[in-house]
C-alpha positions as a Markdown table, in Angstrom:
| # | Residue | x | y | z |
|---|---|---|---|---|
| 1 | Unk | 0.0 | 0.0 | 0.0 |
| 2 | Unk | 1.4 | 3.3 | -0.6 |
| 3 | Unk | 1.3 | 6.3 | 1.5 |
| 4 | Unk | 1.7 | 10.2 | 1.0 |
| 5 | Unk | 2.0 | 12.5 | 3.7 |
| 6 | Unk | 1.0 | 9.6 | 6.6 |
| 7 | Unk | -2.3 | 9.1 | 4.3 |
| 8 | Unk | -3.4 | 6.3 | 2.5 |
| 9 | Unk | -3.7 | 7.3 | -1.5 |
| 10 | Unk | -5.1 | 3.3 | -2.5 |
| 11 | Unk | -7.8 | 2.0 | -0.4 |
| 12 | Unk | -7.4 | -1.7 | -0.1 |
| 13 | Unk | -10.3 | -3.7 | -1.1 |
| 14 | Unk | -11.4 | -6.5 | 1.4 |
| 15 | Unk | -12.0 | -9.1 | -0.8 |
| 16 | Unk | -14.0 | -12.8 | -0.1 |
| 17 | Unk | -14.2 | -15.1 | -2.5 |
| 18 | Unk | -16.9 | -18.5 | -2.6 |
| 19 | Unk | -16.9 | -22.0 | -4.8 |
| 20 | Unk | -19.8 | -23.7 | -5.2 |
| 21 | Unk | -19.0 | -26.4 | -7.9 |
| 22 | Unk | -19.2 | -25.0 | -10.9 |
| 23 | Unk | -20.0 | -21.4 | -9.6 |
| 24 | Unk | -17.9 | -18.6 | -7.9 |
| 25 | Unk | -18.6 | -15.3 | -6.4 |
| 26 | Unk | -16.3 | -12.7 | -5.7 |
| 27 | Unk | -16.9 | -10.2 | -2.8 |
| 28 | Unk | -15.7 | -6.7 | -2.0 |
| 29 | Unk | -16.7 | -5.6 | 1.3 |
| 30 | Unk | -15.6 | -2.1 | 0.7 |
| 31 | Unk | -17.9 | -1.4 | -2.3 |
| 32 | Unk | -20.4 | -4.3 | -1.4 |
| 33 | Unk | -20.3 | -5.2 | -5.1 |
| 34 | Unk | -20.3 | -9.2 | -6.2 |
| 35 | Unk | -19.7 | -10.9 | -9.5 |
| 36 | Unk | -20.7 | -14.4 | -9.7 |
| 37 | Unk | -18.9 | -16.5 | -12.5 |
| 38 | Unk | -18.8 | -19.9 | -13.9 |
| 39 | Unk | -15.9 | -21.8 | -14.0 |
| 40 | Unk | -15.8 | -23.6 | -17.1 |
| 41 | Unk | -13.6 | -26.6 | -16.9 |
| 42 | Unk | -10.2 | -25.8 | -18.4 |
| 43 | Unk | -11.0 | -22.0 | -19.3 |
| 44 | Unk | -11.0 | -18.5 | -17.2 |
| 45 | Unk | -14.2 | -17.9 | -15.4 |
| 46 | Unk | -16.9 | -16.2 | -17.0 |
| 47 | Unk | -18.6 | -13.6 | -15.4 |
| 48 | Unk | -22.3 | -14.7 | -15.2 |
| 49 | Unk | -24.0 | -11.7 | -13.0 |
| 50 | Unk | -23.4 | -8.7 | -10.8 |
| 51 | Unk | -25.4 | -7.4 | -7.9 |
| 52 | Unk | -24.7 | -6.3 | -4.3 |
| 53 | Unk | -24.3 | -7.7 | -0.7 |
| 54 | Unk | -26.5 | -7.1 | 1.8 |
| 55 | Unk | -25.5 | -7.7 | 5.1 |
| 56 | Unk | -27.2 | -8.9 | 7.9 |
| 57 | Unk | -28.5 | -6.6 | 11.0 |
| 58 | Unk | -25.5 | -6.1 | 13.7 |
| 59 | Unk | -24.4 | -7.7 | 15.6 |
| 60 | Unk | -23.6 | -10.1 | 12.8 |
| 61 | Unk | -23.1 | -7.4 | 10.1 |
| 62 | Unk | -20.7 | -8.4 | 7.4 |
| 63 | Unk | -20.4 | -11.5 | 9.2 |
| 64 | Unk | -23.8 | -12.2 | 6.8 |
| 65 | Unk | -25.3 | -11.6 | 4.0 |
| 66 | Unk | -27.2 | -11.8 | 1.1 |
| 67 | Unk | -26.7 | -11.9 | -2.2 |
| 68 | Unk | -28.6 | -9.4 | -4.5 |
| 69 | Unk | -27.8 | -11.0 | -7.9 |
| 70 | Unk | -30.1 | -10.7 | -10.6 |
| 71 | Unk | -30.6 | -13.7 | -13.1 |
| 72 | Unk | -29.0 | -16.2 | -10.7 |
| 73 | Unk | -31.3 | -18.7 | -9.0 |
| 74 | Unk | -31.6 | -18.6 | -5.5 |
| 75 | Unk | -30.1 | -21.6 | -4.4 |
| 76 | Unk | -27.4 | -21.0 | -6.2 |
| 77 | Unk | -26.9 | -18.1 | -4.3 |
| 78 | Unk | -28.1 | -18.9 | -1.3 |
| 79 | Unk | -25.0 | -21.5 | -1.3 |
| 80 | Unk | -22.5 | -18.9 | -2.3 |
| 81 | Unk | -23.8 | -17.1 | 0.9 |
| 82 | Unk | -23.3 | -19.8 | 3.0 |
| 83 | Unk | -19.4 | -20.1 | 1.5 |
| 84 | Unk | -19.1 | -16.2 | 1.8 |
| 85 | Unk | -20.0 | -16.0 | 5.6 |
| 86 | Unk | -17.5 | -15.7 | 8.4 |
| 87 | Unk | -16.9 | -16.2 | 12.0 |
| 88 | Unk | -15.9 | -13.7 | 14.8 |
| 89 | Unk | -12.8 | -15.7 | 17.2 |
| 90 | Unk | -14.1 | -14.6 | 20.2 |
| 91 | Unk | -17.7 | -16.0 | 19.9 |
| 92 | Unk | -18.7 | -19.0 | 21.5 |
| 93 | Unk | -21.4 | -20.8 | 23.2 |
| 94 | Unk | -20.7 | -19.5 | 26.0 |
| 95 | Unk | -19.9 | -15.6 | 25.1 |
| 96 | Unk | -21.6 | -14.3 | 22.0 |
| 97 | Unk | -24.6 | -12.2 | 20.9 |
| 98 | Unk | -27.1 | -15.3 | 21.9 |
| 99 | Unk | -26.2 | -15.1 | 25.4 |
| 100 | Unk | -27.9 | -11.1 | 25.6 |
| 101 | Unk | -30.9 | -12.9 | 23.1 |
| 102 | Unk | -31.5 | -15.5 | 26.1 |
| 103 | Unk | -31.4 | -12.8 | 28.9 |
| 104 | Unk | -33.9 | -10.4 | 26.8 |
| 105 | Unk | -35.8 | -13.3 | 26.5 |
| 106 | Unk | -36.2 | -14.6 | 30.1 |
| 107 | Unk | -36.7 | -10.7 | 31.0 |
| 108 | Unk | -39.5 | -10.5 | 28.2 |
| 109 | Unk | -41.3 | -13.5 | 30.3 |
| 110 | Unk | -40.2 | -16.4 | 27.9 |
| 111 | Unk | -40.0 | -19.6 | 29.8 |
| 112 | Unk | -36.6 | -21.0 | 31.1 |
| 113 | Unk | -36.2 | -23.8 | 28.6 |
| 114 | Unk | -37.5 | -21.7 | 25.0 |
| 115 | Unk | -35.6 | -18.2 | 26.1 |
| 116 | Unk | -32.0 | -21.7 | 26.3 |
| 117 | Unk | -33.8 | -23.2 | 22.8 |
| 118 | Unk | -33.6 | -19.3 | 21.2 |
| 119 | Unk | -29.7 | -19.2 | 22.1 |
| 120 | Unk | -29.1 | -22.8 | 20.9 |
| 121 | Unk | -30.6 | -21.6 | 17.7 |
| 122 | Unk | -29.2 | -18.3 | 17.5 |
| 123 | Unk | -26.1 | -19.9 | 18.0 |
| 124 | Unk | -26.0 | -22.7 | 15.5 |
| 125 | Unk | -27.7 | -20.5 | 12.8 |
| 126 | Unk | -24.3 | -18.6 | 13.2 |
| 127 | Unk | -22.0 | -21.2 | 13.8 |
| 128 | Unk | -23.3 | -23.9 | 11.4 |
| 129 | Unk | -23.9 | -21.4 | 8.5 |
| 130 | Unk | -27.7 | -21.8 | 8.6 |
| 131 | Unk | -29.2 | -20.8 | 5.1 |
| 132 | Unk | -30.4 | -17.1 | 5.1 |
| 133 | Unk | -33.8 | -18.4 | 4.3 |
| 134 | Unk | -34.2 | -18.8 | 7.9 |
| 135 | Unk | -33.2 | -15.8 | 8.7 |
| 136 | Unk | -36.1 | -14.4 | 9.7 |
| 137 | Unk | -37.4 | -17.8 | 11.5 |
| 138 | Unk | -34.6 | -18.7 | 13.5 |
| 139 | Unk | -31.5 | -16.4 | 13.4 |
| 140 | Unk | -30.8 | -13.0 | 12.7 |
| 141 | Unk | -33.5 | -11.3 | 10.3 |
| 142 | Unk | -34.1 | -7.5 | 8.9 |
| 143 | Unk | -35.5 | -7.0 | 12.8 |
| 144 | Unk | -32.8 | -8.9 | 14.5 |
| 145 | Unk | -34.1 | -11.6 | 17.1 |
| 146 | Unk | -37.0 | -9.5 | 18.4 |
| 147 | Unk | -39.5 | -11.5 | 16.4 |
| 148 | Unk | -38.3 | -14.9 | 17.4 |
| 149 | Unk | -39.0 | -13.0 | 21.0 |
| 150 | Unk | -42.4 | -12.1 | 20.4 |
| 151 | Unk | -43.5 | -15.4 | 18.6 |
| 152 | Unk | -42.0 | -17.8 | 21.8 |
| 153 | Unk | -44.2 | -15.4 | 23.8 |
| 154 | Unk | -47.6 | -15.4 | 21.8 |
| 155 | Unk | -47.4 | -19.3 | 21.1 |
| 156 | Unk | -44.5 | -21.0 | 23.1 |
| 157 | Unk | -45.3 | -24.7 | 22.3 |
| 158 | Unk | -45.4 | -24.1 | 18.0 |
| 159 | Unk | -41.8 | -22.0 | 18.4 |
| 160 | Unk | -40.4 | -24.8 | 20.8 |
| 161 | Unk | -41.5 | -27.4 | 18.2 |
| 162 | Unk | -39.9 | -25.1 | 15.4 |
| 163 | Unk | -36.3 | -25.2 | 17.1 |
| 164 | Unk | -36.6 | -28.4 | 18.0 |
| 165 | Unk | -36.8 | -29.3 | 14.5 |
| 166 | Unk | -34.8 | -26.6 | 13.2 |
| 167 | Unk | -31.8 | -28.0 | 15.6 |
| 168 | Unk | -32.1 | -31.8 | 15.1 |
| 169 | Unk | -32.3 | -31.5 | 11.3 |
| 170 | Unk | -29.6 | -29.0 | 11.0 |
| 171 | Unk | -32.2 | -25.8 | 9.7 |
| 172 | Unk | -33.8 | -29.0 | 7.4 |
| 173 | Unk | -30.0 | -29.7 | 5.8 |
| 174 | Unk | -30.1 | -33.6 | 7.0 |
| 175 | Unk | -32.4 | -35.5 | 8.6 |
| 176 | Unk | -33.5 | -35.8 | 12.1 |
| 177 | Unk | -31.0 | -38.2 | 14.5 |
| 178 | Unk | -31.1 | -38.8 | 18.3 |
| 179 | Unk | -28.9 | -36.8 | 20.2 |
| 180 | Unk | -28.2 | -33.4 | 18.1 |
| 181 | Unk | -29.7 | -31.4 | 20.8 |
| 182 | Unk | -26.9 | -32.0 | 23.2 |
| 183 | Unk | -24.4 | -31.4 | 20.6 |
| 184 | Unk | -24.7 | -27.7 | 20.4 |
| 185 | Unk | -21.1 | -27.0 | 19.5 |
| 186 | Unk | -21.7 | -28.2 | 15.7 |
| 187 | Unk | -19.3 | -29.5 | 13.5 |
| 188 | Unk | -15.7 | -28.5 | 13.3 |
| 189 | Unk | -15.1 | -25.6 | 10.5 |
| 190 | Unk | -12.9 | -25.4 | 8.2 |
| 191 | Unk | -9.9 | -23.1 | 8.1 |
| 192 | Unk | -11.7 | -20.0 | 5.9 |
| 193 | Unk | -14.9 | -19.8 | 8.6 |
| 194 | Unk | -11.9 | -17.2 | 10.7 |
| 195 | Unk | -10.6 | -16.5 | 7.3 |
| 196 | Unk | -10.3 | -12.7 | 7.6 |
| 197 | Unk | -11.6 | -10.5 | 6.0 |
């Protein structure tokens, strides 16, 4: 990077990049601006659309997002998203946004075991790279965790049942096993989930 005067005179770009089999994307954080190409087999990527990033509500921010991609199907680019997310080192179980969700949740009047089921939840929708299409249901949406609040608290037993499923299925990825409840830590990552930027 060069300098003049103490001040930068190039911005550097924070660049992620995804693979989804036979499709890439190309993310810079600074702009918010995506390409998404196709990697033919044996030739330079083609660029197949462009579009923007939306990120998620804080506190996961650029941590997630979606893709605004026009022409590209949505799975497609809801698995892009999923490659495109990252992790924050210091979050855990035990010390991450979820733990404030739980505690607004028990102080709402949300019973003991759905305000724990909200955190487990919250927790593996970040962890495990839920898709965004739960979002809303089960993780962070355009209103944060509030609604996943409000709907424990209007009809406990149907948002218990929800997580439940959502948890032992993996957000519907697999199907259901005994067990997965306990193992709210989720599977090891690989090496680009801390991959910064």
């Amino acid at each position: 990077m060069e300098f003049m005067l103490g001040i930068s005179t190039r911005v550097e770009s924070r660049i992620r990049r995804a693979r989804v089999e036979v499709f890439g994307a190309e993310l810079d954080l600074c702009t918010r601006a995506v390409t998404v190409y196709w990697h033919r087999h044996g030739k330079a990527p083609l660029a197949i659309g462009e579009g923007t990033w939306l990120p998620l509500p804080e506190p996961m921010g650029d941590l997630r997002g979606r893709l605004i991609v026009d022409g590209i199907d949505r799975r497609t680019c809801a698995a892009l998203e999923s490659q495109l997310a990252r992790g924050n080192q210091a979050w855990s179980y035990d010390a991450g946004p979820w733990i404030g969700a739980e505690r607004a949740a028990r102080a709402a009047g949300v019973d003991a075991y759905n305000a724990v089921m909200l955190r487990k939840v919250l927790w593996l929708f970040y962890r495990n790279r839920w898709p965004l299409q739960f979002a809303d249901g089960c993780g962070w949406g355009s209103d944060g965790y509030a609604p996943l609040i409000a709907s424990a608290l209007a009809d406990p037993a149907r948002a218990r049942a929800r997580w439940e499923l959502l948890i032992l299925t993996g957000a519907l990825q697999w199907p259901m096993t005994q067990g997965d409840l306990d193992r709210v830590a989720g599977e090891p990552h690989g090496e680009d989930f801390y991959a910064a930027p």
